[in-house]
Every structure is written in structure tokens, then in C-alpha cells.
Legacy VTK file of the C-alpha trace (Angstrom):
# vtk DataFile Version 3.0
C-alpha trace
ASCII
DATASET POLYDATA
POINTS 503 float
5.776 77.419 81.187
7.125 75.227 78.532
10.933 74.750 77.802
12.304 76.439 74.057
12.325 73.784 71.725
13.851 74.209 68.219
13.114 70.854 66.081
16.282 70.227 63.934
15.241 66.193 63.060
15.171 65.075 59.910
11.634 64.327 59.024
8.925 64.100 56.021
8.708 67.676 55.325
5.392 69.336 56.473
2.307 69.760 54.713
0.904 72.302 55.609
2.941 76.364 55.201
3.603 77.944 57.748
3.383 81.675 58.053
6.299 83.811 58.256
6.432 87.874 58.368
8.474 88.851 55.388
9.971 92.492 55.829
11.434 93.702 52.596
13.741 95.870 54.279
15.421 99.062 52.886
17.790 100.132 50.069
18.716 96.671 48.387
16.111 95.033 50.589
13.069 94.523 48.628
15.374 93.001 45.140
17.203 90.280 47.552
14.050 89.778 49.053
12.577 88.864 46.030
15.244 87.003 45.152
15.142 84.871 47.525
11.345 83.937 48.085
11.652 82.979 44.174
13.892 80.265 45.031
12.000 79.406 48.367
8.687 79.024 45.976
10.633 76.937 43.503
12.443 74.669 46.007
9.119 73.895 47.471
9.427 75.691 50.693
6.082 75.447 52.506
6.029 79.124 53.632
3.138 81.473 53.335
4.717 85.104 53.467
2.640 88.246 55.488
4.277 91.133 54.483
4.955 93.645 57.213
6.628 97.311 56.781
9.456 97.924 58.912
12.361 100.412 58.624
13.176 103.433 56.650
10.079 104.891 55.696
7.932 103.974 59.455
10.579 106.371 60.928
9.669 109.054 58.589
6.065 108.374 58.991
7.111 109.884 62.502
6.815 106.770 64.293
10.904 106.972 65.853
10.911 102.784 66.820
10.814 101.668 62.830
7.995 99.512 63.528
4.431 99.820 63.580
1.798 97.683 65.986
0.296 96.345 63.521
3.825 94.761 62.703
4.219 93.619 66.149
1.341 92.097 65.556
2.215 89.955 62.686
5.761 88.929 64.133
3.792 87.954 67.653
1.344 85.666 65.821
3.652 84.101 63.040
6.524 83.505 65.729
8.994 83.860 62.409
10.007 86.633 60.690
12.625 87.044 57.643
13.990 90.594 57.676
15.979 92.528 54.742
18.869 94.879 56.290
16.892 97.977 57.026
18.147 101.476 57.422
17.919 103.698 60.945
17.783 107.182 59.476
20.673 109.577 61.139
20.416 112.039 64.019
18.505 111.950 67.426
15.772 110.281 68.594
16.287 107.400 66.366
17.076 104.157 67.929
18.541 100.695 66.069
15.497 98.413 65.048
17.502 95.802 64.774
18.749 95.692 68.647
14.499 96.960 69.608
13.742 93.467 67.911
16.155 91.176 69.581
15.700 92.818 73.327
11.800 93.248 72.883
11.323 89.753 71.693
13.509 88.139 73.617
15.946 86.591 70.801
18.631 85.700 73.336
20.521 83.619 70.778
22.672 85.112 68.024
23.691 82.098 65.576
26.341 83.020 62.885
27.895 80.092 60.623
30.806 81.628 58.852
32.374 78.629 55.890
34.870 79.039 53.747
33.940 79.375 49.967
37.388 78.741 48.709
38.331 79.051 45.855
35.161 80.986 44.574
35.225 83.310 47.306
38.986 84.577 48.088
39.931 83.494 51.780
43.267 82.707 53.315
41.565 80.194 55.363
40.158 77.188 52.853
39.312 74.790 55.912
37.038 77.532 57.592
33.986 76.107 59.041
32.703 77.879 62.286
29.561 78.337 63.695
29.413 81.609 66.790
26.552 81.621 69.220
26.388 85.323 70.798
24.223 85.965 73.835
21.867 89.030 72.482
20.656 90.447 75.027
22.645 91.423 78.337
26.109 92.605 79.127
27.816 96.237 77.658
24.593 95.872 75.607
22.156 96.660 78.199
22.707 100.394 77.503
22.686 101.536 80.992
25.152 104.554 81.076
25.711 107.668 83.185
28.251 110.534 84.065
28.897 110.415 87.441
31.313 113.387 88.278
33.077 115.508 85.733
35.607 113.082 84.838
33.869 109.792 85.020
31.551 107.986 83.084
30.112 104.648 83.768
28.578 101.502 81.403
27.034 98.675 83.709
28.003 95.413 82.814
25.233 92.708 83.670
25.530 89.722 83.371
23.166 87.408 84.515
22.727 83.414 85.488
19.912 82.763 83.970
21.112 84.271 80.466
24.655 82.691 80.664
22.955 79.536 81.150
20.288 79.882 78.116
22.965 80.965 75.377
25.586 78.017 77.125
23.154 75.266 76.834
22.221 76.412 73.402
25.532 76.311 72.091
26.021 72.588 73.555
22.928 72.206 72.042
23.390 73.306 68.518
26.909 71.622 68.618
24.877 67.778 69.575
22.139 68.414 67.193
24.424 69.622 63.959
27.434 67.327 64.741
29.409 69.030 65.888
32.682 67.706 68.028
33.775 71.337 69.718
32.596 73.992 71.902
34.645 76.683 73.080
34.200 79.316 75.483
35.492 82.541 75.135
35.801 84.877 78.567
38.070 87.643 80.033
37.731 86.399 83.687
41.347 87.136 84.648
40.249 90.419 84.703
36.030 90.177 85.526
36.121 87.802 87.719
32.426 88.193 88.725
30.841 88.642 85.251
32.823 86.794 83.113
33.842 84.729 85.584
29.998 83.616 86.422
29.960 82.569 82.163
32.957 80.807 82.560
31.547 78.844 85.931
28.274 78.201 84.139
29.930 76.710 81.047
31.671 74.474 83.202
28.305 73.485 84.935
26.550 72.992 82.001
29.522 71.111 79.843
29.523 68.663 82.859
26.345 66.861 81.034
28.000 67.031 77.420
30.848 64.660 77.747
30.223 63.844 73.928
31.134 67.103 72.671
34.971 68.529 73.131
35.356 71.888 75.456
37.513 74.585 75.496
37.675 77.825 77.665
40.088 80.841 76.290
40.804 84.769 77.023
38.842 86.158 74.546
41.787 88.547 73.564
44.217 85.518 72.524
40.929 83.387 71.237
40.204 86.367 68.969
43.731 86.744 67.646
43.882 82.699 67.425
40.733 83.069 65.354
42.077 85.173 63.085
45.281 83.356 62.430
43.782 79.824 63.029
39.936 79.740 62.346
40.033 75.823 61.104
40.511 74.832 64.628
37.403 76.371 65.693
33.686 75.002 65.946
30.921 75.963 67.695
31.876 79.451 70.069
29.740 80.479 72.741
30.040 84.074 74.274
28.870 87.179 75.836
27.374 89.645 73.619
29.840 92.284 73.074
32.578 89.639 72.633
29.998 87.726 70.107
30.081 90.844 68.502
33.815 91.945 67.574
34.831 87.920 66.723
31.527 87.360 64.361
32.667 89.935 62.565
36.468 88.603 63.056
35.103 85.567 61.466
32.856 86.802 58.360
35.730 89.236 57.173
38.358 86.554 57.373
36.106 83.700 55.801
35.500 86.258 52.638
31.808 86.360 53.057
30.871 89.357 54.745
27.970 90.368 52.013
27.087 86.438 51.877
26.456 85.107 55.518
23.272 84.831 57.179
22.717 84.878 60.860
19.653 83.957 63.094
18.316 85.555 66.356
16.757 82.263 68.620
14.369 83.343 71.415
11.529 81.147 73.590
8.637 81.443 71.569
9.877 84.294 68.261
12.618 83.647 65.976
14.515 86.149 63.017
16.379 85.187 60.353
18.439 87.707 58.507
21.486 89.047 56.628
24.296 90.273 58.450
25.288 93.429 55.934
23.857 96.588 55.652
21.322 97.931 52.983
23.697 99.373 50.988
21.433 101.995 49.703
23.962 103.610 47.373
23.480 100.559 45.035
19.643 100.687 45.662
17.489 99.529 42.273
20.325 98.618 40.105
20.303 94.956 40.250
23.665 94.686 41.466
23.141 93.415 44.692
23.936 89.646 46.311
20.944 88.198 47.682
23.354 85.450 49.394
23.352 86.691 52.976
19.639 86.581 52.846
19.490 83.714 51.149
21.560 81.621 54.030
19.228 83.051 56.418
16.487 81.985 55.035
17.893 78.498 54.484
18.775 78.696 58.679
14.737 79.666 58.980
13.899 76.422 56.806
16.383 74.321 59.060
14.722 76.163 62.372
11.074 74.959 60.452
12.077 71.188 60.121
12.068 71.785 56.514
15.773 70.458 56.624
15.381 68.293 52.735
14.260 72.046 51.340
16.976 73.921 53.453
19.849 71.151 52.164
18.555 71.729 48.466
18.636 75.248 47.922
21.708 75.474 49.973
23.438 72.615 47.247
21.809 74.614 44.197
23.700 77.615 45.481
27.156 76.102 46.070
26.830 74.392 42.532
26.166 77.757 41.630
29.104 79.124 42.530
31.479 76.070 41.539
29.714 76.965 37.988
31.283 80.463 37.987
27.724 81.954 38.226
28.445 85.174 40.429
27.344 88.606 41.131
29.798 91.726 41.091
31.352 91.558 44.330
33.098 87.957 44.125
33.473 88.707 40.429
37.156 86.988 39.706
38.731 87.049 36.914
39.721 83.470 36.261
36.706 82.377 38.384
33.744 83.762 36.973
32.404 82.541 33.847
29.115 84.618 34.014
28.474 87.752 35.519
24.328 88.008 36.588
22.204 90.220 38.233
20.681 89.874 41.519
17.235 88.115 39.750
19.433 86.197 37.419
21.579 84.691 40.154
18.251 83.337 41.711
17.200 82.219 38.490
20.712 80.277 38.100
20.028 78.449 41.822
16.768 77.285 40.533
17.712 75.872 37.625
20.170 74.168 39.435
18.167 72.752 42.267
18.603 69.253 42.391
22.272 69.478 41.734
24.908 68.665 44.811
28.641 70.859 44.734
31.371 68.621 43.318
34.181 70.835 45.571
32.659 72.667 48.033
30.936 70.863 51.323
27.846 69.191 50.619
24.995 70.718 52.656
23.507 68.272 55.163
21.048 69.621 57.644
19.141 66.571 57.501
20.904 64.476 58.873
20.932 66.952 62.164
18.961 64.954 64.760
17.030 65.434 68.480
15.607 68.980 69.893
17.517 71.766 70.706
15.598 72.320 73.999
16.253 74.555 76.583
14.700 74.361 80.243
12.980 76.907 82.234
15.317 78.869 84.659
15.198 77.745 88.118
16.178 80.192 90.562
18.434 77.998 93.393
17.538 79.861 97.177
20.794 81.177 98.507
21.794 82.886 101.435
22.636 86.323 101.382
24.517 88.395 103.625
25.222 92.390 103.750
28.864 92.841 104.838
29.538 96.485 104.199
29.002 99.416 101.308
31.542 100.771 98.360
30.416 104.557 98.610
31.564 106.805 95.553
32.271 110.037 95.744
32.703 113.314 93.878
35.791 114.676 95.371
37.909 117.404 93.404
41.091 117.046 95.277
43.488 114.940 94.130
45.145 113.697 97.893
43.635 110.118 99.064
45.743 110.629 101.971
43.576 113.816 103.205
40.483 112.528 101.558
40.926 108.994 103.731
41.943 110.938 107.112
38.013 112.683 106.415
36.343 109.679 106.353
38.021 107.621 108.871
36.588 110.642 111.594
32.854 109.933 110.191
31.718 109.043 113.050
29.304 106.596 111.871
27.639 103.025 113.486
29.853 100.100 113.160
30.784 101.129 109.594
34.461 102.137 108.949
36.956 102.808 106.579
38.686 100.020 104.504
39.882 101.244 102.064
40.191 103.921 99.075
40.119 102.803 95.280
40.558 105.603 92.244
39.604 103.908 89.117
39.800 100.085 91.017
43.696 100.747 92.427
43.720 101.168 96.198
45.092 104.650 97.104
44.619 104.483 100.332
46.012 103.171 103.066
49.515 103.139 101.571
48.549 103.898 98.111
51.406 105.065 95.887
51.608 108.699 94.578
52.505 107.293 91.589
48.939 106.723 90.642
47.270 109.064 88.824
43.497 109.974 90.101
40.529 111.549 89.059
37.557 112.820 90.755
35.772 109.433 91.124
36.774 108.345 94.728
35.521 104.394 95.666
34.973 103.840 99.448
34.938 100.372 101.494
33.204 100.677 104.560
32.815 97.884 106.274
31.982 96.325 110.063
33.721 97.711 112.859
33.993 94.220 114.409
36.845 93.047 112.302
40.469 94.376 112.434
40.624 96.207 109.279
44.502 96.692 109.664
44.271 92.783 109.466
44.742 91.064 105.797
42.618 87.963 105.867
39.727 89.355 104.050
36.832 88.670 106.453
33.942 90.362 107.093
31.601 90.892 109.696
27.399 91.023 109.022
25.876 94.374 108.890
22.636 95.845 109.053
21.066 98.172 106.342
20.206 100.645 108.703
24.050 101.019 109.329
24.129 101.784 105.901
21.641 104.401 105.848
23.263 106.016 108.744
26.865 106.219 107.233
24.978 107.696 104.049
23.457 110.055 106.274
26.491 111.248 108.287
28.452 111.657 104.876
26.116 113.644 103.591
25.821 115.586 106.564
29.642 115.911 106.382
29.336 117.570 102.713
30.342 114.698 101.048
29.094 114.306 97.610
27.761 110.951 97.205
27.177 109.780 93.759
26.652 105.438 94.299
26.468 102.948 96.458
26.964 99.581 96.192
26.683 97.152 99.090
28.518 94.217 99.569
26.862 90.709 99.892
27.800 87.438 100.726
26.371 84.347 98.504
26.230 80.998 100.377
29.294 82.093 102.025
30.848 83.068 98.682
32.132 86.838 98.278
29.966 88.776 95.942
31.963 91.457 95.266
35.739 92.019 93.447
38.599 93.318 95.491
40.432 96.314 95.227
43.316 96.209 93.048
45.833 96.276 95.435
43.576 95.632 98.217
LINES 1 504
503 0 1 2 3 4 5 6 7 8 9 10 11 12 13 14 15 16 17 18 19 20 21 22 23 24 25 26 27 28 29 30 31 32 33 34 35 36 37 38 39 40 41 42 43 44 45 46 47 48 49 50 51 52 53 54 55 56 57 58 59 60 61 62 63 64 65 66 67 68 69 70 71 72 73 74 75 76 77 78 79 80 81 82 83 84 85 86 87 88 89 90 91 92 93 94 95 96 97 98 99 100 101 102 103 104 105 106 107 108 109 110 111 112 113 114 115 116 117 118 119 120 121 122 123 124 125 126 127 128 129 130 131 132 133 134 135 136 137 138 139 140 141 142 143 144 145 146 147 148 149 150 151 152 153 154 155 156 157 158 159 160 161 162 163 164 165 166 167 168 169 170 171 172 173 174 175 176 177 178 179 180 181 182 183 184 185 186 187 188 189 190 191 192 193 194 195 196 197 198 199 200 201 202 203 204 205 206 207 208 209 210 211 212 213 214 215 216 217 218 219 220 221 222 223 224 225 226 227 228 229 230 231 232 233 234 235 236 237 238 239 240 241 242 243 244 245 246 247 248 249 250 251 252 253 254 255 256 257 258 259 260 261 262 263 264 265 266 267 268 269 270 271 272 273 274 275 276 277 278 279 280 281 282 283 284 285 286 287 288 289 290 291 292 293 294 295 296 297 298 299 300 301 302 303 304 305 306 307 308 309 310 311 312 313 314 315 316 317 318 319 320 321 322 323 324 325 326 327 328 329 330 331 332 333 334 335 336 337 338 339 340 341 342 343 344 345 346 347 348 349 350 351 352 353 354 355 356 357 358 359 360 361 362 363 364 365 366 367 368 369 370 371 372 373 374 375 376 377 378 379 380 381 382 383 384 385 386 387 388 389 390 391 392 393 394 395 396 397 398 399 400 401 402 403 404 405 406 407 408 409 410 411 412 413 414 415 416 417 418 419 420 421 422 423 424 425 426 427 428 429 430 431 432 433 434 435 436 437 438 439 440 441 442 443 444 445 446 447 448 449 450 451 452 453 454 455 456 457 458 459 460 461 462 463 464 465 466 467 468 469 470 471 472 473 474 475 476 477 478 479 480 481 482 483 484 485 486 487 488 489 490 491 492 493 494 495 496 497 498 499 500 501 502
């Protein structure tokens, strides 16, 4: 298998077009599309567009994904694809397209460059210039649910090595290959210390070979509000997907260009460029709409393509657009504006402007981005594990740990015993505090026999699975309601598992 490689040098640009699958979209979809392959043909973008249908009317069809195979099809073979915002009709059975595409095709990559547009488009923040690299395709995001007892429902949060280490190298990456001087990494490992704390470890591992390039590691709750209040002393970010999430948002709102971002999803071998607003199908067919956000993506596909001279030129034509007062009606300023247009007429004031460079605003300059954003195959690193005990969870409707602990420690079970009691992480028992309020959700440490567990070093003796199986089977036996278990391993003599709090 070959590593990802995204070409980003500057270069003669190519030939020969390349195909890309062009998906209109829904509700203001197909007029930005159009829009914007107008000013793609008239910049000279060497694209040859396959038109795929995607969306709205593939889920009434009956087909409930949004996408047909012969779609598939055209996105597998043409590695690219340009979406419109499409619309997931309401009610059940329906699922997001947009999150099928990036998990199915392995886009593990979210890129989001938010700039300020000052004074054309109203920010607080004139010296905004930040570029947010989301991992798409792991943690909250997974989707893997369930109810466990009456009171208690569980998300899993996964978090893997090999995807921390993708979206981490990326963002170093991207950072080298735009010029970029900062990457920052944004975690809450004070609290997961396993998850978070495994992105945090890896973006020290990986920063280790990117001396060059400034690091950072923050909280993500004070990095969000310091985003907000501070975004000009921000770069490149690089985090997990839900946090990716919440601060790319954070970032468009406060930079004034919700409607007028693009973003791209990066994966091995597929990549999609696309706007990051909705399709806004309540101003559907009136010509009204701002193909920006679509536009920017599509200049991100050109940059992706090595057509960096095209990407730079339609970018400058639409920031000299802009400084000219040329806007549609939602940054329509009084003041500002000296000509209201149309979606079509907006792209035919970028074309008649291509050529032209921004006198104010930052002069686009993709081409002078150098070197490969590559990124190596995983390599799984042999470890040695060890089983050291089991968390059991029970359903248990009373609300005493005290009598609920004095059961289990007579379970009279193979070198497995009692450590401890957590309700909701906080150890209740041994001397838990009534204070603390409990549900029905009971988590139980068993671990070996062989250690003192009155003694508070935190060691652990090895077990064996069957032990495991027989504790399972004497609590069940013992009308315990079992609802999970999770054993406890040892990594190259590192704990794999978080502590009680309290424990």
C-alpha cells in the first residue's frame, strides 16, 4: 500500500482535465453550482465535470442512503467530487449523506480555512486567518449508543492511534506545505486521560520531527473561549472530531463568513470539496443565493489538483470583487456595497475581473505552497498485553453501595475480588460518601486476589480469562444483572484503563 499524497507544489499547470463528480446538490444547489463551474471554465480550470445525483430527490426515489451505486461509482473512479449542500428529508429512517460520505470513503481529514473579510464582510476580528483540521471519522462520532439500565445511557468514545496519528501528521503537514508557523492542539485530557490523552501523546510524537513549525497544546474549553476572543493568534488547529466540530463553527461565525467558507474532506485515495452552509431551500430559484462557500471549495479542490496558478486567480478575482463593492444580499452594507447582483451576476463580476489582484484584502498565494503533504501507512508497534482484572456493570435498583458491595465481596469467585464500587465514575464503595447521589448503573473492579486490595499502591496481579468467565458466571448465578464488562489490560507495562474517581 502506498502512503496519501496530496501534491500542493507549484508547477506548470496540467494539460490534460481531470474528472471530477459534480453533485448539484439541493435547494440553492444547482444555481451556486452553476455559478461556480462558469468561473472554473473561464479561469481555465482543467476539469471535466460527471454529473452525479445525490440528495433530496434519491431519498424520495425510496432509496433512504441519498445516493445511488451508480454514484458511488462515479465518486470511486474520479477520486474527486464537488458537492452542493444537499438536503436529508425529515423523520425516520433517513440518515445524514453528508457523514455516509466521509465514514464510507474514508475522508479522515476535515480542512476548514476561516479569513477575515474585513471591512467587506463585518467581523470584530480584522487579523483573522485560521485554518482547523478536524479528524472525521472516530470519536462521539462513531454513533455507537445504548441504554443500559433505566437510568443510563451510554455513547462510546473511540479513539484510535492510527487515526490520531493520520489527522496529526496532516495538520503538521498542511501547516509546512502552506507556510504556516503554528500548530496547536486542542484536547480535554485532564479529564480523558486515555482518549484524549492518547491525541495529546501522539501530537507530541509526531511534533518531535517538525521543529520548523511552532506547537501548542490547550484544554479545548479555554482554547475555544480563547478562539473566540483571540482568533488572530491562531493558525493551523488540529483536533478530535466532535471538538473540530463546535470550534469550526466557533470560527466561521466569528470571522463573518458562515454562508462564504468552503471546507474539504481529505481521505487516502477520495477527496470532497464543499460548502459548509445548508441548502437553504426557502430561497430556492430566486437568484438570491451566494455561491461563495462553494466557490472556496472549489478553489481548495484546484489547490488539492496542483492547479495552484488557477486556484490563486479566481480566488484574487473574487476578493477584488468584493473590495469593488460587488455583493450579493447577505453582506449587502450600506456604505459598502456599490452594486447589489444576483447569484449568476456575481460570477459574471469574478470573471470579468480575473486577472485582477485585491488592493486591501490578502493576496491569494497557493502557489507558492511547496513539497507533498504525504502521509505514511500505519504501522502497528507489537506490545505486550496483560489482563489484570474486569469492571463489571450492573443493573441494581437499590440505591445502598454499602449493601450492594457487602453482596459482591461474598461471590465466591476464583482469584477475582472486589476493589472497588464506582456510580457514574465516583467510588462509592469502600468508604464512599452518602453524599453522592447514585443511579442504577453500578461499576465493579474485580481484580486478583494476590494483591492486598486494602493496600493503595495501585498494582495488579495477572489474571486469566477463564477467571473472568467464572466471576461472570457466579454473578449471574447470584441474580446479578450484568449489563458490561470491560477488562482491564496492561500495555508494555503501562495501565490501560482510568481510575476511579476517588479510587
Amino acid at each position: 500500500m502506498n502512503s496519501t499524497s496530496v501534491s500542493v507544489q507549484q508547477q506548470t499547470e496540467i494539460a490534460k482535465s481531470i474528472k471530477v463528480a459534480i453533485a448539484k446538490g439541493d435547494g440553492i444547489g444547482p444555481e451556486i453550482m452553476e455559478a461556480t463551474l462558469r468561473v472554473l471554465h473561464a479561469a481555465g480550470a482543467k476539469i471535466e465535470p460527471e454529473f452525479i445525483d445525490i440528495g433530496e430527490k434519491v431519498y424520495e426515489s425510496g432509496n433512504t442512503s441519498g445516493i445511488s451505486e451508480a454514484a458511488w461509482d462515479a465518486i470511486r473512479r474520479n477520486k474527486i467530487i464537488l458537492k452542493s449542500p444537499i438536503t436529508t428529508p425529515q423523520g425516520k429512517g433517513y440518515k445524514s449523506l453528508n457523514v455516509t460520505l466521509r465514514k464510507s470513503l474514508g475522508l479522515f481529514a476535515n480542512v476548514r480555512p476561516v479569513a477575515a473579510l474585513h471591512p467587506y464582510v463585518h467581523t470584530n476580528f480584522p487579523d483573522m486567518d485560521v485554518v482547523i483540521i478536524r479528524e472525521n471519522e472516530e470519536d462521539l462520532y462513531a454513533g455507537i449508543e445504548h441504554q443500559q439500565t433505566q437510568d443510563v445511557v451510554q455513547c462510546l468514545k473511540l479513539i484510535t492511534r492510527p487515526g490520531c496519528e493520520r489527522i496529526i501528521r496532516y495538520a503538521f503537514e498542511y501547516a509546512r506545505a502552506y507556510n504556516r508557523k503554528k500548530v496547536t492542539c486542542m484536547v480535554k485530557d485532564n479529564i480523558m486521560k486515555l482518549t484524549d490523552g492518547l491525541f495529546h501523546e501522539v501530537f507530541k510524537e509526531i511534533g518531535a520531527e517538525y521543529e520548523d513549525i511552532e506547537q501548542d497544546v490547550q484544554i479545548i474549553d479555554i482554547g475555544s473561549a480563547r478562539l473566540a476572543a483571540k482568533p488572530e493568534d491562531y493558525d493551523v488547529i488540529a483536533t478530535s472530531n466532535l471538538y473540530g466540530d463546535i470550534i469550526s463553527d466557533i470560527a466561521a461565525e466569528i470571522g463573518g463568513s458562515v454562508g462564504m467558507a468552503g471546507s474539504c474532506n481529505i481521505g487516502k485515495n477520495i477527496a470532497m470539496f464543499e460548502a459548509i452552509h445548508g441548502s437553504a431551500p426557502d430561497i430556492a430559484g430566486q437568484q438570491t443565493a451566494n455561491p461563495s462557500g462553494l466557490l472556496n471549495a472549489a478553489i481548495l479542490m484546484l489547490a488539492h489538483l496542483g492547479q495552484t496558478k488557477t486556484a490563486d486567480k479566481i480566488k484574487n478575482a473574487w476578493l477584488a470583487t468584493l473590495e469593488d463593492g460587488v455583493h450579493t444580499a447577505d453582506i449587502y452594507k450600506e456604505g459598502m456595497t456599490t452594486k447589489k447582483v444576483t447569484t449568476s451576476e456575481f460570477a459574471d463580476e469574478i470573471i470579468s475581473r480575473l486577472g485582477a489582484i485585491p488592493q486591501q484584502l490578502s493576496v491569494s498565494k497557493l502557489s507558492t505552497g511547496k513539497g507533498k503533504i504525504t502521509i505514511p501507512d500505519y504501522k502497528r508497534k507489537e506490545t505486550e498485553k496483560v489482563l489484570l482484572g474486569v469492571d463489571v456493570f450492573l443493573d441494581w435498583q437499590e440505591t445502598n453501595p454499602e449493601k450492594l458491595g457487602k453482596s459482591l465481596e461474598k461471590i465466591d469467585s476464583y482469584k477475582l475480588k472486589l476493589k472497588m464500587i464506582t456510580n457514574r465514575g465516583v467510588k462509592v464503595y469502600p468508604n464512599g460518601l452518602e453524599e453522592t447521589f447514585c443511579t442504577d448503573h453500578w461499576r465493579c473492579r474485580f481484580v486478583s486476589t494476590d494483591m492486598d486490595t486494602q493496600n493503595k499502591t495501585l498494582t495488579y496481579e495477572e489474571v486469566e480469562f477463564e477467571q473472568v468467565i467464572d466471576l461472570l458466571s457466579k454473578l449471574n448465578a447470584n441474580g446479578f444483572n450484568v449489563i458490561k464488562t470491560e477488562n482491564l489490560y496492561e500495555f508494555d507495562k503501562k495501565r490501560g484503563f482510568s481510575l476511579g474517581q476517588g479510587e
